[in-house]
PDB file of N, CA, C and O in Angstrom, chain B, residues numbered from 101:
ATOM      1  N   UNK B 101      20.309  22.210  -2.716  1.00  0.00           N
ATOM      2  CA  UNK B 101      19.049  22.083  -3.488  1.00  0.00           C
ATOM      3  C   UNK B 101      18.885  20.655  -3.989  1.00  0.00           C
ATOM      4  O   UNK B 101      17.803  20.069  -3.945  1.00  0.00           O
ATOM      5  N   UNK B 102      19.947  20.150  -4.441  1.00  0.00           N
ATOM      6  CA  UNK B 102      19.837  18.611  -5.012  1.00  0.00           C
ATOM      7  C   UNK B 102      19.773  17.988  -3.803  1.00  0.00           C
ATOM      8  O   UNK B 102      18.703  17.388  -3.911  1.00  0.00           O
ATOM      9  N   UNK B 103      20.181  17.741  -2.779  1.00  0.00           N
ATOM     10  CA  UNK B 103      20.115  17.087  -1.759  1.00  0.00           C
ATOM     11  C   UNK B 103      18.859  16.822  -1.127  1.00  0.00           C
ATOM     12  O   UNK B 103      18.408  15.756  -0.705  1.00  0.00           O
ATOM     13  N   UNK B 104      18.147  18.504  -1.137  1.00  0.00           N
ATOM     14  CA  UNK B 104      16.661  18.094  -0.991  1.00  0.00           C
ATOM     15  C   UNK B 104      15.686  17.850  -1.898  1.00  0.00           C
ATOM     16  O   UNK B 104      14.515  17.836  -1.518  1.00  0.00           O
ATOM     17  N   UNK B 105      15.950  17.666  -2.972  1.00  0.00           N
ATOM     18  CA  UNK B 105      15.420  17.006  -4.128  1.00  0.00           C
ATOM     19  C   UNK B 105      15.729  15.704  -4.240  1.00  0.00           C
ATOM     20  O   UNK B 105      14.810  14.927  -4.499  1.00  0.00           O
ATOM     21  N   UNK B 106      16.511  15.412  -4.141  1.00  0.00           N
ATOM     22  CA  UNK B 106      16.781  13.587  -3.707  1.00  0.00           C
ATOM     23  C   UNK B 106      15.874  13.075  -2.285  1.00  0.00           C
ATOM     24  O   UNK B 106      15.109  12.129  -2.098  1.00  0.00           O
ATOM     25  N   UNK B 107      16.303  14.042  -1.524  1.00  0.00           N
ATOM     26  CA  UNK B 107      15.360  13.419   0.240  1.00  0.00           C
ATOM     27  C   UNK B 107      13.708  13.674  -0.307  1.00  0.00           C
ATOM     28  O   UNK B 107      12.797  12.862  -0.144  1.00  0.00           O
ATOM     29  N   UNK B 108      13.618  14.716  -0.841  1.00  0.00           N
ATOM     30  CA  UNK B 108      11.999  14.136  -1.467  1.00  0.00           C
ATOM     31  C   UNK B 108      11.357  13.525  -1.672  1.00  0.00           C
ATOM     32  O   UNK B 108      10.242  13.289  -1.206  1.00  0.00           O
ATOM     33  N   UNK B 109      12.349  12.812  -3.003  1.00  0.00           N
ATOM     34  CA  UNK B 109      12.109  11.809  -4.413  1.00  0.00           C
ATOM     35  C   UNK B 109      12.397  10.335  -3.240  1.00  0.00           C
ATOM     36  O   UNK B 109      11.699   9.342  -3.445  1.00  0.00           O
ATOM     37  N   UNK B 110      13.216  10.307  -2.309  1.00  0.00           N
ATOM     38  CA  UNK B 110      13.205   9.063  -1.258  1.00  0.00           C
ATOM     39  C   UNK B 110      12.334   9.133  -0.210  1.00  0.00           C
ATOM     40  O   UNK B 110      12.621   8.196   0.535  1.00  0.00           O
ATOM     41  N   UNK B 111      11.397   9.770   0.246  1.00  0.00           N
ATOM     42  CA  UNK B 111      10.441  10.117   0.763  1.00  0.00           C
ATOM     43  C   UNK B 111       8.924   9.852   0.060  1.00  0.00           C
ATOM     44  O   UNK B 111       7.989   9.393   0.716  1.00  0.00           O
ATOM     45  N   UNK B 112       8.840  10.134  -1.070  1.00  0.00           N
ATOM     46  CA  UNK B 112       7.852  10.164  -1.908  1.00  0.00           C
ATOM     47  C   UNK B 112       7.914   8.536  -2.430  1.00  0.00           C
ATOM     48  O   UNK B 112       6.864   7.895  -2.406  1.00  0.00           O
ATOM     49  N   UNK B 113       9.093   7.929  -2.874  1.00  0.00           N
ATOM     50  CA  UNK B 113       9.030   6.292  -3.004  1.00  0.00           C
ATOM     51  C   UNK B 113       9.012   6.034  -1.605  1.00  0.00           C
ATOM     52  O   UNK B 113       7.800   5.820  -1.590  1.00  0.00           O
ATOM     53  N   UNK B 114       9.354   5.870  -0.379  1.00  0.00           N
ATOM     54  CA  UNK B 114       9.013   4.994   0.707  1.00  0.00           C
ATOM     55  C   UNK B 114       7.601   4.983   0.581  1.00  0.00           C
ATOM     56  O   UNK B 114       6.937   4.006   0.234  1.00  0.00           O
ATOM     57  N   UNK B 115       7.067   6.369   0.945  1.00  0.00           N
ATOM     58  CA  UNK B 115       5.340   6.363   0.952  1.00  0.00           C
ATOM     59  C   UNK B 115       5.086   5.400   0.190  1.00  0.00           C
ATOM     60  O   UNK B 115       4.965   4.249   0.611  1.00  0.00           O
ATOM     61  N   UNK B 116       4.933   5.831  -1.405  1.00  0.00           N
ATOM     62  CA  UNK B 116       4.206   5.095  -2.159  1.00  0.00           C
ATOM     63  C   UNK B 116       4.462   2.963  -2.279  1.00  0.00           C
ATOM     64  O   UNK B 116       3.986   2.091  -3.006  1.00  0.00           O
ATOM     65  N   UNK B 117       5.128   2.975  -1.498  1.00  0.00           N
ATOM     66  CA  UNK B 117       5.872   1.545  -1.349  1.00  0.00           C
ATOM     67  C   UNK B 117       5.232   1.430   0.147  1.00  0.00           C
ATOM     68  O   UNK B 117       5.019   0.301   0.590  1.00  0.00           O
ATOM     69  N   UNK B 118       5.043   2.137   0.630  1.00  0.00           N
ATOM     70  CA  UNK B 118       4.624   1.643   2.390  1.00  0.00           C
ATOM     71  C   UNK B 118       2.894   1.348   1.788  1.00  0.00           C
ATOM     72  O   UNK B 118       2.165   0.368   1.937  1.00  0.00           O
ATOM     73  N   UNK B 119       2.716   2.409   1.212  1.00  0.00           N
ATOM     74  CA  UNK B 119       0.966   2.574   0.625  1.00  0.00           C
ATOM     75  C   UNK B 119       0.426   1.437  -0.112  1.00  0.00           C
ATOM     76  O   UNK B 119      -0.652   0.863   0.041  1.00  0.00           O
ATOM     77  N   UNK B 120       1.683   1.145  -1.214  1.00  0.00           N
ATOM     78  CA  UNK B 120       1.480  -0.409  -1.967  1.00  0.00           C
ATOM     79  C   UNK B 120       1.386  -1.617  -1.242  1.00  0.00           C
ATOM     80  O   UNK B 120       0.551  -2.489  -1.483  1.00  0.00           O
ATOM     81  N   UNK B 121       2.444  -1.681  -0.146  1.00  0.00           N
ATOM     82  CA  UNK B 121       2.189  -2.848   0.474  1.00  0.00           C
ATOM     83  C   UNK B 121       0.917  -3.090   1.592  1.00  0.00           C
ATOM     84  O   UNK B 121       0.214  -4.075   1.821  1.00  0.00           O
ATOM     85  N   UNK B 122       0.955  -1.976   2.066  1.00  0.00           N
ATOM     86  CA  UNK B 122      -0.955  -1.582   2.685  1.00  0.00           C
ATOM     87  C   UNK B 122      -1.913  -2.499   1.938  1.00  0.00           C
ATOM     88  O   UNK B 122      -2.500  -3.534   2.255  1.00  0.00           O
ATOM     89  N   UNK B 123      -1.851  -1.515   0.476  1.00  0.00           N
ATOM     90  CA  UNK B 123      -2.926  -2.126  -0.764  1.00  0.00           C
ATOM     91  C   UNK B 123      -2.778  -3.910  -0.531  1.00  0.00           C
ATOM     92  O   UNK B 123      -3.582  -4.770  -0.171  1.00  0.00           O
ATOM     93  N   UNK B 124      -1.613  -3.933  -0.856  1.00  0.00           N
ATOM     94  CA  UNK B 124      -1.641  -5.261  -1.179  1.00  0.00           C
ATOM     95  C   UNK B 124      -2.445  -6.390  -0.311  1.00  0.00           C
ATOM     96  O   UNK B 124      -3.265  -7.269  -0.579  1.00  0.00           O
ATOM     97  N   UNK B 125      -1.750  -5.886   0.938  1.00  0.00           N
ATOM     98  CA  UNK B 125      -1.625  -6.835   2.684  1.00  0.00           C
ATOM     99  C   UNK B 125      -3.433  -6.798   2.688  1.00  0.00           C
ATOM    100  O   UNK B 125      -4.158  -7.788   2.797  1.00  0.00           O
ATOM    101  N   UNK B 126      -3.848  -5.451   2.546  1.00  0.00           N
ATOM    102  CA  UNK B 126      -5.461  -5.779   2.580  1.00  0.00           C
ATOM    103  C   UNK B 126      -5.828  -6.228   2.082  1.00  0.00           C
ATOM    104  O   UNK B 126      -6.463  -7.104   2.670  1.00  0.00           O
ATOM    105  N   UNK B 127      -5.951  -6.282   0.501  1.00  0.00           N
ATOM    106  CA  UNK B 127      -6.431  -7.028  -0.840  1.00  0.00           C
ATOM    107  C   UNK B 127      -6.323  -8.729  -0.147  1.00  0.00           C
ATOM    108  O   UNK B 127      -7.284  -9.498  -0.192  1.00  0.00           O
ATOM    109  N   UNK B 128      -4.990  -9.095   0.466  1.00  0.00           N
ATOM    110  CA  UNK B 128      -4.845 -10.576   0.869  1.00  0.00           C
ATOM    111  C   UNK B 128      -6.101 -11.039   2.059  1.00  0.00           C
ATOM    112  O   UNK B 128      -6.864 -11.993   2.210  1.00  0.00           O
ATOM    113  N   UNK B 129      -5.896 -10.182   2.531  1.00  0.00           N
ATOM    114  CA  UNK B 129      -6.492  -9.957   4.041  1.00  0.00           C
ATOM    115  C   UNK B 129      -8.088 -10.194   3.358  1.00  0.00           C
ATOM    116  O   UNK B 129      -8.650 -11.276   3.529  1.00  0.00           O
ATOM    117  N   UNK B 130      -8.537  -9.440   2.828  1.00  0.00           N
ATOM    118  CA  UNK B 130      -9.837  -9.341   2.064  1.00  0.00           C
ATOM    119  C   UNK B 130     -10.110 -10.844   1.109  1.00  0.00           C
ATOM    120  O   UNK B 130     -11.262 -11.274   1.074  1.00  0.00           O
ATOM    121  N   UNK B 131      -9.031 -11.575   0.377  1.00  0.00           N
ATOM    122  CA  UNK B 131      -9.271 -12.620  -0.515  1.00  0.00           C
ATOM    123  C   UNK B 131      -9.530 -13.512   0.690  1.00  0.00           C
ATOM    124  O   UNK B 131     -10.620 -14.062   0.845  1.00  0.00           O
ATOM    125  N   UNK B 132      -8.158 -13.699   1.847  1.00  0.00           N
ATOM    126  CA  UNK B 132      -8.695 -15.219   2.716  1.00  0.00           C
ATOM    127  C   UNK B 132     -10.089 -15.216   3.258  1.00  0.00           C
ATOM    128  O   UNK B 132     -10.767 -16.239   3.363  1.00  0.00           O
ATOM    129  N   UNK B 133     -10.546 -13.822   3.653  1.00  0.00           N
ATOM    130  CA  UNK B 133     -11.343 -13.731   4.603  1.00  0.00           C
ATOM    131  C   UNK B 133     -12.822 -14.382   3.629  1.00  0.00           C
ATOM    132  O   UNK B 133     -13.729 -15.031   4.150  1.00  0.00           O
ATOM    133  N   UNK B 134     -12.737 -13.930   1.834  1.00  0.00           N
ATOM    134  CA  UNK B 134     -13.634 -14.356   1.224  1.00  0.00           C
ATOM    135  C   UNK B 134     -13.356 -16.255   1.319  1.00  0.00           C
ATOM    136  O   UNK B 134     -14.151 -17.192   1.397  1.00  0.00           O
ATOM    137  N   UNK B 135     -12.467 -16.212   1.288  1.00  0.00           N
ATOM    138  CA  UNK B 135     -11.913 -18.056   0.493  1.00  0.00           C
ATOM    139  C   UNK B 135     -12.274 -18.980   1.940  1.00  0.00           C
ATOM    140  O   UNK B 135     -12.534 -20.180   2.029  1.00  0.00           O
ATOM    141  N   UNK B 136     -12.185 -17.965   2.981  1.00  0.00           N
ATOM    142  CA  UNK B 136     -12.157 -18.801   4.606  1.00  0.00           C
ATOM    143  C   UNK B 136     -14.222 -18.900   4.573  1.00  0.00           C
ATOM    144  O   UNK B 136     -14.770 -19.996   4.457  1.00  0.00           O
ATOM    145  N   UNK B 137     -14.829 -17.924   4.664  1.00  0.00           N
ATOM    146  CA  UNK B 137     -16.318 -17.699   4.413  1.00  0.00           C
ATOM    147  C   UNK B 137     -16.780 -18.625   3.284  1.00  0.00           C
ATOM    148  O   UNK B 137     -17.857 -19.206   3.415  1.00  0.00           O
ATOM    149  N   UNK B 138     -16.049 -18.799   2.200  1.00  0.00           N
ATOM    150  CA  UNK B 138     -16.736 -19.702   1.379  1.00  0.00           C
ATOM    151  C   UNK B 138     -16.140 -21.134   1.069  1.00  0.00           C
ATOM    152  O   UNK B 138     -16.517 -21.654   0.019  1.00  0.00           O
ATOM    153  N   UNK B 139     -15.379 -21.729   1.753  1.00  0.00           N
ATOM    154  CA  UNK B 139     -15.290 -22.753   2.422  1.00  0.00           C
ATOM    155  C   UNK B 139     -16.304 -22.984   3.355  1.00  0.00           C
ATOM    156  O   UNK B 139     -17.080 -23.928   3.205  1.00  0.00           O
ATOM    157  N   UNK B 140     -16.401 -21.958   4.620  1.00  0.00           N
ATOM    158  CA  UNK B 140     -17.641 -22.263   5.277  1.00  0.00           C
ATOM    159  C   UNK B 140     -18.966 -22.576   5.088  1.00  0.00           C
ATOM    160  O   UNK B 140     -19.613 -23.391   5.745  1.00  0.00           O
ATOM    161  N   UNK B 141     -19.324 -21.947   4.227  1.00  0.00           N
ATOM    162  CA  UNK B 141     -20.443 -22.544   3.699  1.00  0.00           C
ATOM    163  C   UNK B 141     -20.768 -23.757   2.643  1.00  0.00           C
ATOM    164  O   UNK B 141     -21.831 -24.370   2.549  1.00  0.00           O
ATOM    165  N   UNK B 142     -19.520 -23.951   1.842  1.00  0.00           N
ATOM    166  CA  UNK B 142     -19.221 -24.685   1.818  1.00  0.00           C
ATOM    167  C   UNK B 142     -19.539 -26.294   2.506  1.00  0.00           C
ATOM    168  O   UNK B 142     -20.181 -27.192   1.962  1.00  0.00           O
ATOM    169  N   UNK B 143     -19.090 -26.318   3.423  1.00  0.00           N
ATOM    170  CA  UNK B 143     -18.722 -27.138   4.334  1.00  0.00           C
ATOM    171  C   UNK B 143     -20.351 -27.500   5.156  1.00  0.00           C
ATOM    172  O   UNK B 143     -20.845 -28.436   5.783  1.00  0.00           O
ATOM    173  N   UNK B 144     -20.665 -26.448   4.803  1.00  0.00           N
ATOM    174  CA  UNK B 144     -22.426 -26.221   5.450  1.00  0.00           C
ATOM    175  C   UNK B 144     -23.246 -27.299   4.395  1.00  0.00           C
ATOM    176  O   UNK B 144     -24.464 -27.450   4.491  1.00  0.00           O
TER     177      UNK B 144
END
């Protein structure tokens, strides 16, 4: 019973750590793509 209560609780943090770094990687993905676009015009 504890054993699969531990493989859970390590299951349930990978997700939420695979999910965070998702969040994150897009959020970045989303800032250059603004900072790259407004340079461009910018530059215009």
């Amino acid at each position: 019973y504890q054993v699969l209560v531990v493989y859970q609780v390590l299951v349930v943090y990978q997700v939420l750590v695979v999910y965070q770094v998702l969040v994150v990687y897009q959020v970045l993905v989303v800032y250059q793509v603004l900072v790259v676009h407004q340079v461009a015009v910018l530059d215009r």
